[in-house]
N, CA and C atoms of all chains as a GROMACS GRO file, in nm:
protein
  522
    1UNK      N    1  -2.516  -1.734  -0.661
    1UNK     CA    2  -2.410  -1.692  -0.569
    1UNK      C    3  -2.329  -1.579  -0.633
    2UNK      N    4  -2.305  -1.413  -0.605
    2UNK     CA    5  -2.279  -1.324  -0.617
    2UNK      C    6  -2.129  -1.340  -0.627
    3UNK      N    7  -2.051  -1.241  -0.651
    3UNK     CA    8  -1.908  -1.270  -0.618
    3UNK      C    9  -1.882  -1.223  -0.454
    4UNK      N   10  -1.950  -1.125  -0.436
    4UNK     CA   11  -1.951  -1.073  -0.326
    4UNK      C   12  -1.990  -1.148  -0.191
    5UNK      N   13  -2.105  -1.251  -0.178
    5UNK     CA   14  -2.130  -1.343  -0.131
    5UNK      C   15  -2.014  -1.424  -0.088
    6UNK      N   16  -1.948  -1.441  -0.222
    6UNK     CA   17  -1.854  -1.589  -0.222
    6UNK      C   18  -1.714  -1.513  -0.109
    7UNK      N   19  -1.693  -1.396  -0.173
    7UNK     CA   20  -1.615  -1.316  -0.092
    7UNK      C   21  -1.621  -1.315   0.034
    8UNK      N   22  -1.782  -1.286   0.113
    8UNK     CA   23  -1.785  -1.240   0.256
    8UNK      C   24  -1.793  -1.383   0.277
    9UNK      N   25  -1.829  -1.512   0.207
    9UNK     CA   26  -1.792  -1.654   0.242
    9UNK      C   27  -1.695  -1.678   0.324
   10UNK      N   28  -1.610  -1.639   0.213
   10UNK     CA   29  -1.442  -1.700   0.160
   10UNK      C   30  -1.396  -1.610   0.302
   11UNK      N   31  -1.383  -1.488   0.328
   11UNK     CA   32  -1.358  -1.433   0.460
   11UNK      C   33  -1.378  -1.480   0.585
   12UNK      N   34  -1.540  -1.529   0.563
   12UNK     CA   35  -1.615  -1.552   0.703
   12UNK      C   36  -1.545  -1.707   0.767
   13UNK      N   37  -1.500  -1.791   0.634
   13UNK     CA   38  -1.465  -1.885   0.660
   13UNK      C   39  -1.257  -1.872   0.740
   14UNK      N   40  -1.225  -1.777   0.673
   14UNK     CA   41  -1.087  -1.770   0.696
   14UNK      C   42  -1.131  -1.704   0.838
   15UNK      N   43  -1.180  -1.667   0.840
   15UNK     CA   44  -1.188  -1.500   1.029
   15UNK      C   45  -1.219  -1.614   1.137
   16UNK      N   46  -1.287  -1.734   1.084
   16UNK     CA   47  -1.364  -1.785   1.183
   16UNK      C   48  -1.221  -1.935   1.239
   17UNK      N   49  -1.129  -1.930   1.124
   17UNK     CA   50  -1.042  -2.041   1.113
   17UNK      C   51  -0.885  -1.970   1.225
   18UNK      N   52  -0.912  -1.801   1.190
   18UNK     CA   53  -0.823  -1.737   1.281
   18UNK      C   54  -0.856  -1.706   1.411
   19UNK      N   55  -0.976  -1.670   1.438
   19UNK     CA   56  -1.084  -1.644   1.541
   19UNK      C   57  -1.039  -1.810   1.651
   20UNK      N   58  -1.044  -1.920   1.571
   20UNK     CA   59  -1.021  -2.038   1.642
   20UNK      C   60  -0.887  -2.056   1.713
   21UNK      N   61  -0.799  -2.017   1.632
   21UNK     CA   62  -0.664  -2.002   1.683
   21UNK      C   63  -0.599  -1.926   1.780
   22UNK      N   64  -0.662  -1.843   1.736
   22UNK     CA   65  -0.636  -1.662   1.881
   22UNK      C   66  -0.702  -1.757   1.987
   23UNK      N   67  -0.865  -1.727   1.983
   23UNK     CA   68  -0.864  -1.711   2.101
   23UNK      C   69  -0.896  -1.900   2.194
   24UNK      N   70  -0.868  -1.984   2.116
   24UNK     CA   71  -0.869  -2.093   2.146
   24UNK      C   72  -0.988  -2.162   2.181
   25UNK      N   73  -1.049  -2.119   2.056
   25UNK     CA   74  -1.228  -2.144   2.115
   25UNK      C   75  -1.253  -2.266   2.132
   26UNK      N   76  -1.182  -2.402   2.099
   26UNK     CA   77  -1.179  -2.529   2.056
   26UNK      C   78  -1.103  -2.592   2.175
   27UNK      N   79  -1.058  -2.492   2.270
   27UNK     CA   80  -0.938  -2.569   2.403
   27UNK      C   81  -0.851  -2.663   2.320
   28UNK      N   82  -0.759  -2.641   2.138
   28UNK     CA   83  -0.691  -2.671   2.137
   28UNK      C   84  -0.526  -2.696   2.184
   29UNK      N   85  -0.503  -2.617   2.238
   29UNK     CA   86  -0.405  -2.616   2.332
   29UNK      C   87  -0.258  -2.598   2.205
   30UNK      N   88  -0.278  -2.524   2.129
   30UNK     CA   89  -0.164  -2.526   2.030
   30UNK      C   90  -0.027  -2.509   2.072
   31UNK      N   91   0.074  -2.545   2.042
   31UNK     CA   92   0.238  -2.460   2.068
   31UNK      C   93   0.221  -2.303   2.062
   32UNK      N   94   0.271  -2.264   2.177
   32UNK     CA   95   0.248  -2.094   2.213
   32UNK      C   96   0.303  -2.019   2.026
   33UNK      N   97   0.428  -2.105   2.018
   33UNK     CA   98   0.496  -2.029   1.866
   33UNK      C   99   0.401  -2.025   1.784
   34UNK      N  100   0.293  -2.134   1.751
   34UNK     CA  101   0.182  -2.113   1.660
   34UNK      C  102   0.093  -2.025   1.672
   35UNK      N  103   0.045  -1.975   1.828
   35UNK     CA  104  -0.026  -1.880   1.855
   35UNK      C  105   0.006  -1.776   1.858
   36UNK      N  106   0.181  -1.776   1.853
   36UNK     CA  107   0.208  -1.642   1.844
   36UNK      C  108   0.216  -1.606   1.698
   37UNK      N  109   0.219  -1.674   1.623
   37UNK     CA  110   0.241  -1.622   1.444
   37UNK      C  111   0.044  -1.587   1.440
   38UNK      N  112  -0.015  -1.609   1.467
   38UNK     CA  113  -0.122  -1.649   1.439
   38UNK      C  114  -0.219  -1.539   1.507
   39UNK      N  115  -0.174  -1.429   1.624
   39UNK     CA  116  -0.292  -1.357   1.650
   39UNK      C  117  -0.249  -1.240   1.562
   40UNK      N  118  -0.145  -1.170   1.504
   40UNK     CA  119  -0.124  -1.075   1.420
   40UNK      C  120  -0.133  -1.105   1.260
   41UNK      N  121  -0.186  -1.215   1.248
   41UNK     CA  122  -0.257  -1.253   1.064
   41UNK      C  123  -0.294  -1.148   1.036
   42UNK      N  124  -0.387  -1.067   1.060
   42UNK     CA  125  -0.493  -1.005   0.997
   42UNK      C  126  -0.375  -0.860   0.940
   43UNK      N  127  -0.359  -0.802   1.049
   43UNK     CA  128  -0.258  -0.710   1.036
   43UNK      C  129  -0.158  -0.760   0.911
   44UNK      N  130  -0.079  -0.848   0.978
   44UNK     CA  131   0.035  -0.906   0.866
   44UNK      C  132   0.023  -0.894   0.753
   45UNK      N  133  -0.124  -0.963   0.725
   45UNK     CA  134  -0.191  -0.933   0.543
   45UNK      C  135  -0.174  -0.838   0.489
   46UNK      N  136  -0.277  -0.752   0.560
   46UNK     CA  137  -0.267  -0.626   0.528
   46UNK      C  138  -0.158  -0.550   0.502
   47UNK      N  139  -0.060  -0.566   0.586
   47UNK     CA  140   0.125  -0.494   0.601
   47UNK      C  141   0.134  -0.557   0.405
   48UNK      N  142   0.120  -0.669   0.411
   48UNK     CA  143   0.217  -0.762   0.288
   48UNK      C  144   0.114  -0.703   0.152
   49UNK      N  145  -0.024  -0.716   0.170
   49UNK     CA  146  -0.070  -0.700   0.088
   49UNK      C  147  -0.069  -0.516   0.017
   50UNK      N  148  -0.005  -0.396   0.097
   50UNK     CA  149   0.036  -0.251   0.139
   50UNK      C  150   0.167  -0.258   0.053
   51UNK      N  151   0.259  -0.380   0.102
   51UNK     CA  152   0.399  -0.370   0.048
   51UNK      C  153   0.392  -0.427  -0.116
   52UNK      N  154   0.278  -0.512  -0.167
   52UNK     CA  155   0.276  -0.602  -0.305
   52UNK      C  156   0.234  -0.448  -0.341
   53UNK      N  157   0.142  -0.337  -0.327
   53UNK     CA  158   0.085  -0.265  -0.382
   53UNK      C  159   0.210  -0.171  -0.434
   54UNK      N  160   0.267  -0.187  -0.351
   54UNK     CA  161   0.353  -0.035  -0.332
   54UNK      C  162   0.476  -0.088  -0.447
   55UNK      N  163   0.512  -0.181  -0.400
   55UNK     CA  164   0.640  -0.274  -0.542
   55UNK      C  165   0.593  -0.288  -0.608
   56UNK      N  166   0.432  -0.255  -0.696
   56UNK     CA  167   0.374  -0.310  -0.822
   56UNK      C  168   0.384  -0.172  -0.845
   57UNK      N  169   0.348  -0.068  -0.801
   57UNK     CA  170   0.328   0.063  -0.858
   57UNK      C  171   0.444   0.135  -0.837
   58UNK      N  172   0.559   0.127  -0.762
   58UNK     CA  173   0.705   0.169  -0.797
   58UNK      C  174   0.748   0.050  -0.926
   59UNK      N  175   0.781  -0.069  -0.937
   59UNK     CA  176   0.773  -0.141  -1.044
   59UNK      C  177   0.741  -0.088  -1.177
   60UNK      N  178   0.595  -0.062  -1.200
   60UNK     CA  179   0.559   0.003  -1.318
   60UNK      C  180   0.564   0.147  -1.340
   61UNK      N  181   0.625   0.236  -1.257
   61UNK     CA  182   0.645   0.366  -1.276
   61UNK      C  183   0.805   0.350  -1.324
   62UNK      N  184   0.877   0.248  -1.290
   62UNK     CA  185   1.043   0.219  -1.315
   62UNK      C  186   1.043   0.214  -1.467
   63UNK      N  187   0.935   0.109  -1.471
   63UNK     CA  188   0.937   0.037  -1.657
   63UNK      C  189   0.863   0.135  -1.753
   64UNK      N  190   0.792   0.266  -1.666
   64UNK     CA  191   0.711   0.255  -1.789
   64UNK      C  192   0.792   0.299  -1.943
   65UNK      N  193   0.647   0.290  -2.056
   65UNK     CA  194   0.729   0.318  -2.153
   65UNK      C  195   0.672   0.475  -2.229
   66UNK      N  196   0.810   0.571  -2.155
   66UNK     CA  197   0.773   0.666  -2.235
   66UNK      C  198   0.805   0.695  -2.353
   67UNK      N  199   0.750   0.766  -2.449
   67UNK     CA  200   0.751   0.766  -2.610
   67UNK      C  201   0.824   0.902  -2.634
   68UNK      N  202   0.936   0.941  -2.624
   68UNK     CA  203   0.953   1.094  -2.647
   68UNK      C  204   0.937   1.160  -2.756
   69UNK      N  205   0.976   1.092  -2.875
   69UNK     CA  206   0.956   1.128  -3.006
   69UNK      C  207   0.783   1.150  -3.018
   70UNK      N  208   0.740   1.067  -2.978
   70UNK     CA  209   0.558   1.100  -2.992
   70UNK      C  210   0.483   1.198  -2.891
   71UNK      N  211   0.585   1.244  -2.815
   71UNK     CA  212   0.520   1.371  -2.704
   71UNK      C  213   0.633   1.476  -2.786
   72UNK      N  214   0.697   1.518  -2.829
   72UNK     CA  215   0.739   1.597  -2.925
   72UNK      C  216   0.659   1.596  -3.041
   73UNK      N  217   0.625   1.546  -3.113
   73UNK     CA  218   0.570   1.552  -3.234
   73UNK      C  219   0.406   1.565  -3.153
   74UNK      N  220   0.366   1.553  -3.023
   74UNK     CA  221   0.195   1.573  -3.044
   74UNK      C  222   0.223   1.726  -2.992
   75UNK      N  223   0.312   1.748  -2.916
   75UNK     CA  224   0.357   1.937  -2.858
   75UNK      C  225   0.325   2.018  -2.997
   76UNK      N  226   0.388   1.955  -3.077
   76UNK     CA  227   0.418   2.066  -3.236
   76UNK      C  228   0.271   2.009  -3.291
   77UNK      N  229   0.179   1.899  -3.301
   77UNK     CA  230   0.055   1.955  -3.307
   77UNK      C  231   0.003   2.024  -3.229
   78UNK      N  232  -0.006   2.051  -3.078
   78UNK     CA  233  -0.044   2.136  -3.000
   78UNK      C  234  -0.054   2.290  -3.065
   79UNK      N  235   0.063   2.289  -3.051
   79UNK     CA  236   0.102   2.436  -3.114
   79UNK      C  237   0.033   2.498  -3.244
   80UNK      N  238   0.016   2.383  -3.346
   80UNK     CA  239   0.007   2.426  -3.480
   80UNK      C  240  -0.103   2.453  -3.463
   81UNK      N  241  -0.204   2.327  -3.403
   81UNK     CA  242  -0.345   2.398  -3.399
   81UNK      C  243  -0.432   2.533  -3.322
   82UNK      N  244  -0.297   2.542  -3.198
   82UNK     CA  245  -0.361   2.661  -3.161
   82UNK      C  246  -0.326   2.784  -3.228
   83UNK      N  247  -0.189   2.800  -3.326
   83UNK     CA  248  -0.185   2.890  -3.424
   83UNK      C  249  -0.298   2.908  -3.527
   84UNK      N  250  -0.343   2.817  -3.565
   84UNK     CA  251  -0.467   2.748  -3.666
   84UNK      C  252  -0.598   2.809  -3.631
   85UNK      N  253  -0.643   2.804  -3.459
   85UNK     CA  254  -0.719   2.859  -3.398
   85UNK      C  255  -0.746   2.982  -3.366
   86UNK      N  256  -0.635   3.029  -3.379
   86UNK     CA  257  -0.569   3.234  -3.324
   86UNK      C  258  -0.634   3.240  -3.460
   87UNK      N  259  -0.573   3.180  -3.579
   87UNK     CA  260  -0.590   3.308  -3.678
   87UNK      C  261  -0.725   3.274  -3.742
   88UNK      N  262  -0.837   3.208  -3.689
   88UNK     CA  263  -0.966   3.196  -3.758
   88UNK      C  264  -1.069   3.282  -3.652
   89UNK      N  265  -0.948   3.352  -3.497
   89UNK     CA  266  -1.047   3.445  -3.426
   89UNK      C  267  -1.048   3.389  -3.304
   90UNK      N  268  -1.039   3.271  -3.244
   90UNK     CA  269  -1.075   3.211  -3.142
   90UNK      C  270  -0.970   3.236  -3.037
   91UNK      N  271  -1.037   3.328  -2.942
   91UNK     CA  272  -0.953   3.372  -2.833
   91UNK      C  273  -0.851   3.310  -2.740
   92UNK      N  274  -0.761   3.263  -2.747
   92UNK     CA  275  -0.662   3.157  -2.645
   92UNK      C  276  -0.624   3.236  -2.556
   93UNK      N  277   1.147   0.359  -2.281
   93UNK     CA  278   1.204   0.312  -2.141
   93UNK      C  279   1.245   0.440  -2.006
   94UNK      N  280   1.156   0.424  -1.915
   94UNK     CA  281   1.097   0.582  -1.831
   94UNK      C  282   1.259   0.597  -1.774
   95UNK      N  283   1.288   0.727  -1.772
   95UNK     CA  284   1.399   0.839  -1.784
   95UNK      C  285   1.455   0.827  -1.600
   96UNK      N  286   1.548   0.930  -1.626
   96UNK     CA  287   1.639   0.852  -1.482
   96UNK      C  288   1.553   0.931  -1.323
   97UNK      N  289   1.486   1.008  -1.317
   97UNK     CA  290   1.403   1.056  -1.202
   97UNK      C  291   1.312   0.936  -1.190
   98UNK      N  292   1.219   0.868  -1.276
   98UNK     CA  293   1.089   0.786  -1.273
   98UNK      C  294   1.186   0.706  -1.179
   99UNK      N  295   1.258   0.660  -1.254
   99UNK     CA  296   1.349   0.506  -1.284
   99UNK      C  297   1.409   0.519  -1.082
  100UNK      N  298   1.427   0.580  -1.074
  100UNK     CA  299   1.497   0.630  -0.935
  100UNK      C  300   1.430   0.608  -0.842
  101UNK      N  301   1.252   0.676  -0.802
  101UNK     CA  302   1.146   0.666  -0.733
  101UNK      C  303   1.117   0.517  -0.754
  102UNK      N  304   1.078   0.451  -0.876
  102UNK     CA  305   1.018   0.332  -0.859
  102UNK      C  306   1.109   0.212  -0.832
  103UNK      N  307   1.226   0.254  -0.844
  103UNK     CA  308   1.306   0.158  -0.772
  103UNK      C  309   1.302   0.101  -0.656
  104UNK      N  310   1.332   0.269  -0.608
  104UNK     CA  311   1.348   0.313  -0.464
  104UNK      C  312   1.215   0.223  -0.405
  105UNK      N  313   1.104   0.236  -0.463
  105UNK     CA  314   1.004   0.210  -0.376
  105UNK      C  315   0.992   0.072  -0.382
  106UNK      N  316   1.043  -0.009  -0.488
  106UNK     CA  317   1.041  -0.131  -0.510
  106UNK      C  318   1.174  -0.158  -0.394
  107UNK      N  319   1.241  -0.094  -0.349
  107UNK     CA  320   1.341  -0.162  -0.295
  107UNK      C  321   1.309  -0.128  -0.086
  108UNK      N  322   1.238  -0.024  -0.064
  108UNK     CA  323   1.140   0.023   0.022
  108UNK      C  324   1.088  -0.099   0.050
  109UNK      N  325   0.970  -0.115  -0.014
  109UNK     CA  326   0.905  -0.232  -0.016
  109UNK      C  327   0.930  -0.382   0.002
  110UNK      N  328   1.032  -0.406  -0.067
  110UNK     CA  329   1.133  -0.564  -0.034
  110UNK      C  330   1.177  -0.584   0.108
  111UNK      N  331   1.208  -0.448   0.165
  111UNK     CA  332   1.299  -0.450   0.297
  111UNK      C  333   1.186  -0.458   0.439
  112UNK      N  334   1.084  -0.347   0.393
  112UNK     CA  335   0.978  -0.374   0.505
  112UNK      C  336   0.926  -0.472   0.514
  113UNK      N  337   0.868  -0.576   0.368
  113UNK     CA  338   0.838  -0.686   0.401
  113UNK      C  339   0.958  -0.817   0.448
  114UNK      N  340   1.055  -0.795   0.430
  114UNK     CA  341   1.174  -0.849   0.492
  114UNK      C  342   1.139  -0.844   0.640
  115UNK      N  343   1.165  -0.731   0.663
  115UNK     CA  344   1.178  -0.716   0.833
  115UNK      C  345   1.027  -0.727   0.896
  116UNK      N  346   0.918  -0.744   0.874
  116UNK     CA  347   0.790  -0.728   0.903
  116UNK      C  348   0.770  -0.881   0.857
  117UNK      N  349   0.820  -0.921   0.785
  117UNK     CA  350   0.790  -1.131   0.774
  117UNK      C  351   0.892  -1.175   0.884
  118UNK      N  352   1.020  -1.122   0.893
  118UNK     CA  353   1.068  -1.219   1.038
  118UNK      C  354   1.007  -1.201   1.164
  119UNK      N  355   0.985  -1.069   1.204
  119UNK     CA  356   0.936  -1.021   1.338
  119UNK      C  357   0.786  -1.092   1.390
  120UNK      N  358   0.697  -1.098   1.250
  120UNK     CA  359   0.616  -1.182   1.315
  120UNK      C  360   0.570  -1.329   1.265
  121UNK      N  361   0.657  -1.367   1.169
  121UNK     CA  362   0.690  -1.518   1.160
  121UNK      C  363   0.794  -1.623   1.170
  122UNK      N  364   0.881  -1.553   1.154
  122UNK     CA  365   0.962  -1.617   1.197
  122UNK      C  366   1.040  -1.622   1.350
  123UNK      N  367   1.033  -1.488   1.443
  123UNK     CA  368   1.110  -1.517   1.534
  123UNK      C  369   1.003  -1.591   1.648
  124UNK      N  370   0.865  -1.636   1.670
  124UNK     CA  371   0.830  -1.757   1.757
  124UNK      C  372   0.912  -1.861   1.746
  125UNK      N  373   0.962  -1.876   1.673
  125UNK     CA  374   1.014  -2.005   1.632
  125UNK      C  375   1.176  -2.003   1.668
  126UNK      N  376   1.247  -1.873   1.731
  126UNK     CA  377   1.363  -1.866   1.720
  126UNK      C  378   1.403  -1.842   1.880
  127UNK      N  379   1.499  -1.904   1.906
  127UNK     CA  380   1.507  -1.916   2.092
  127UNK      C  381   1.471  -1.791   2.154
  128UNK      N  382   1.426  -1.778   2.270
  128UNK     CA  383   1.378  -1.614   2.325
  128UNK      C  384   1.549  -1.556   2.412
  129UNK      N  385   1.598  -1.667   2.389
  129UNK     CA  386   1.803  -1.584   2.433
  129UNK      C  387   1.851  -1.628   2.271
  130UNK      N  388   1.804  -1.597   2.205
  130UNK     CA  389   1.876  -1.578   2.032
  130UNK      C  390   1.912  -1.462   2.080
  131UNK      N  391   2.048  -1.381   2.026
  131UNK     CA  392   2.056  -1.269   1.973
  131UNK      C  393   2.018  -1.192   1.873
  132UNK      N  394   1.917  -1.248   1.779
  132UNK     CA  395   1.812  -1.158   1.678
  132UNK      C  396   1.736  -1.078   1.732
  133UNK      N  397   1.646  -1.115   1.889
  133UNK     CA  398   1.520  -1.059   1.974
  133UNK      C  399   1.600  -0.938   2.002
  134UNK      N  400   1.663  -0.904   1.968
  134UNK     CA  401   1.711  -0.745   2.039
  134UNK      C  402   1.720  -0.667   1.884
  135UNK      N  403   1.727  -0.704   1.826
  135UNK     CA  404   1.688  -0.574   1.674
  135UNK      C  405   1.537  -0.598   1.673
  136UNK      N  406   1.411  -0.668   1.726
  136UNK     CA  407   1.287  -0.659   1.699
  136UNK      C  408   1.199  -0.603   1.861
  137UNK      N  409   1.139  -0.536   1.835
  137UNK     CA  410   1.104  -0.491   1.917
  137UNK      C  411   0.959  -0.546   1.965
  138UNK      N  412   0.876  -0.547   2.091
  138UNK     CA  413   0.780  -0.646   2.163
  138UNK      C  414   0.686  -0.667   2.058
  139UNK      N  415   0.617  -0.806   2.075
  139UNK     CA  416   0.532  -0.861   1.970
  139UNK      C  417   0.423  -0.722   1.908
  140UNK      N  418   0.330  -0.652   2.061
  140UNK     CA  419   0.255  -0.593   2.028
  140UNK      C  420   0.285  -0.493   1.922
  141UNK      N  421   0.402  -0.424   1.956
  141UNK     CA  422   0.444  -0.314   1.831
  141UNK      C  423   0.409  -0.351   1.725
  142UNK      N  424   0.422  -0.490   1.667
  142UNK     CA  425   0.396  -0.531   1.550
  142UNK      C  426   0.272  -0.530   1.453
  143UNK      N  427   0.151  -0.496   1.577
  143UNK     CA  428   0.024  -0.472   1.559
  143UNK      C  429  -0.009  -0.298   1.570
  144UNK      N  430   0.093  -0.241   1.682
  144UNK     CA  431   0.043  -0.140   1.696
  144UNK      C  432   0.082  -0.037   1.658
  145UNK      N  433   0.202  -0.069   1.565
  145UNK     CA  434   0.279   0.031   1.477
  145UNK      C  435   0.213   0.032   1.307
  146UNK      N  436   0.162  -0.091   1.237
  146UNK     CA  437   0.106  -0.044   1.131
  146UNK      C  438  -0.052   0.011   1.145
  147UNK      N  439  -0.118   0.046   1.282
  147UNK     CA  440  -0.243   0.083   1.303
  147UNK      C  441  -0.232   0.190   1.330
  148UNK      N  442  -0.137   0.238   1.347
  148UNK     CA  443  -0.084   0.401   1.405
  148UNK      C  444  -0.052   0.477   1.238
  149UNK      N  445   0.069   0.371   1.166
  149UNK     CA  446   0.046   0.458   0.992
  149UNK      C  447  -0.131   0.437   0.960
  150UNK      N  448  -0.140   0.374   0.951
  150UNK     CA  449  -0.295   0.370   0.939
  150UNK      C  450  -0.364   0.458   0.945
  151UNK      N  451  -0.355   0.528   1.038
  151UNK     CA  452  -0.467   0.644   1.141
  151UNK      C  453  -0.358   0.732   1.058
  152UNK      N  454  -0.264   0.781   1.036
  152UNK     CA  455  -0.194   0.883   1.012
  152UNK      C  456  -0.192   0.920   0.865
  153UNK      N  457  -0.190   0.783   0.772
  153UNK     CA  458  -0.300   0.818   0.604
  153UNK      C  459  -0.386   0.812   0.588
  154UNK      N  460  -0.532   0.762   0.717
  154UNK     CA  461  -0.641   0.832   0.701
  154UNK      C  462  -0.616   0.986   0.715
  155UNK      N  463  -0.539   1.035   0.816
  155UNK     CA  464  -0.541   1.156   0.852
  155UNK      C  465  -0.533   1.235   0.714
  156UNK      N  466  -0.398   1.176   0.674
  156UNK     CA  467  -0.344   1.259   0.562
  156UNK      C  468  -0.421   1.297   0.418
  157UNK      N  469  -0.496   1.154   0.399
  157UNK     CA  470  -0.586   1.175   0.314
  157UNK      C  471  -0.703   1.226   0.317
  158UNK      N  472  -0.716   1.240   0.458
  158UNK     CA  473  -0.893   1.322   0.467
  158UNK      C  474  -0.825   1.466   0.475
  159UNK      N  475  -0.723   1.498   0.470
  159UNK     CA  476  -0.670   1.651   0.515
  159UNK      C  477  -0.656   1.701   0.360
  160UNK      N  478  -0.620   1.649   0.248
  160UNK     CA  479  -0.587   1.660   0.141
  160UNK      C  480  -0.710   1.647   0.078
  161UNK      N  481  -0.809   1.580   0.093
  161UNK     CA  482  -0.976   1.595   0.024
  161UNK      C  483  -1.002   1.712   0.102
  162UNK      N  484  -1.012   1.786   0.209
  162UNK     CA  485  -1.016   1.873   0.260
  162UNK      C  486  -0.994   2.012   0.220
  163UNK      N  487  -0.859   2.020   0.195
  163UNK     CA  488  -0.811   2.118   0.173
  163UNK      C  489  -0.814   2.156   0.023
  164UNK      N  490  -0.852   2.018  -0.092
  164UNK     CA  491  -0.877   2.018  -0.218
  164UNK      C  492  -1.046   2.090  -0.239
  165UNK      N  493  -1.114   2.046  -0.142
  165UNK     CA  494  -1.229   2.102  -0.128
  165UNK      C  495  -1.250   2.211  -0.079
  166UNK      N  496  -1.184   2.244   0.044
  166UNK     CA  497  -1.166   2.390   0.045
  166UNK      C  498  -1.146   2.490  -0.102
  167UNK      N  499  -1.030   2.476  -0.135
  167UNK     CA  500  -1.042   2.547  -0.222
  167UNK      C  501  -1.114   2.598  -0.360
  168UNK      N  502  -1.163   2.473  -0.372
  168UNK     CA  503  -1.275   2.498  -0.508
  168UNK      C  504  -1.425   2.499  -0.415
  169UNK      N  505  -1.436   2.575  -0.301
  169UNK     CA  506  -1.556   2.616  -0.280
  169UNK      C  507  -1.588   2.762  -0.377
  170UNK      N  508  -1.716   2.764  -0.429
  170UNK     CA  509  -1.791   2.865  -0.511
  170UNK      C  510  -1.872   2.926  -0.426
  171UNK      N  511  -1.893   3.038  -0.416
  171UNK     CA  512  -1.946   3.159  -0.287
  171UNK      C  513  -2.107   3.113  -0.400
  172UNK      N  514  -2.211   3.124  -0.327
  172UNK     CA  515  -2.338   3.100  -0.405
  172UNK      C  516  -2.367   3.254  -0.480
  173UNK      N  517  -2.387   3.241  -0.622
  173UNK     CA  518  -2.438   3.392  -0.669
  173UNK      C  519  -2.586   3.409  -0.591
  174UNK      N  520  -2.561   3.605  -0.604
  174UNK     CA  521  -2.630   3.651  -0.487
  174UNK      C  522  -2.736   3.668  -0.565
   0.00000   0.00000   0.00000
């Protein structure tokens, strides 16, 4: 069993559990409020799972950790070596 | 510890983000459940919007992103040597 398998499983089993609910394939006769949370799932996910993405990657752009002292000190190797490079001929 | 522009954007977007899923978890879970003469049903607008407003951004960052591979590709086209 693939992961991918287990995946279109794990889906086929949830689509078919929402699929029941929408369109009432079972003549369960649910409370309208349940049917109404229940035909915009798919969407909803997606919205929530759009908004976790977006607060994880504003999140870690907030925290990251920049090093300034070590992007100063790699600039002035930058430099040195392309001085290093000029004067052995190598065209910059 | 990232400097005050980063710090600003990823806030922002962290705080973006908290509010849409705020208002996008009541509208379609919580207000079935809330009388249809509540006074909340008038800041949310008809169920369908709820479906047919994130399928519309949808279509509009496919757009955006096939316009931007586009136009990235445009420009690094190479004329074939003759």
């Amino acid at each position: 069993m693939t992961k991918l398998l287990e995946w279109v499983f794990g889906i086929m089993i949830v689509g078919a559990a929402w699929a029941l609910v929408t369109f009432d394939l079972l003549d369960l006769r649910l409370p309208e409020a349940y049917r109404q949370v229940a035909w915009p799932m798919p969407v909803y996910l997606l919205v929530v799972f759009g908004c976790y993405s977006l607060a994880t990657v504003g999140y870690r752009v907030a925290t990251f950790n920049d090093c300034e002292e070590a992007s100063i000190e790699l600039q002035a190797q930058i430099q040195e070596a392309k001085e290093d490079l000029r004067r052995k001929g190598l065209k910059l | 510890m990232a400097t005050g522009a980063d710090r600003a954007v990823g806030m922002g977007l962290v705080g973006f983000s908290l509010l849409l899923f705020s208002y996008y978890t009541i509208w379609v879970v919580i207000l079935p459940f809330v009388d249809s003469d509540h006074v909340v049903h008038q800041y949310f607008l008809p169920r369908e919007y709820s479906v047919i407003l994130p399928g519309i951004a949808a279509l509009i960052l496919l757009l955006l992103v096939g316009t931007f591979i586009g136009v990235v590709m445009w420009k690094n086209r190479k004329p074939k040597v003759a």
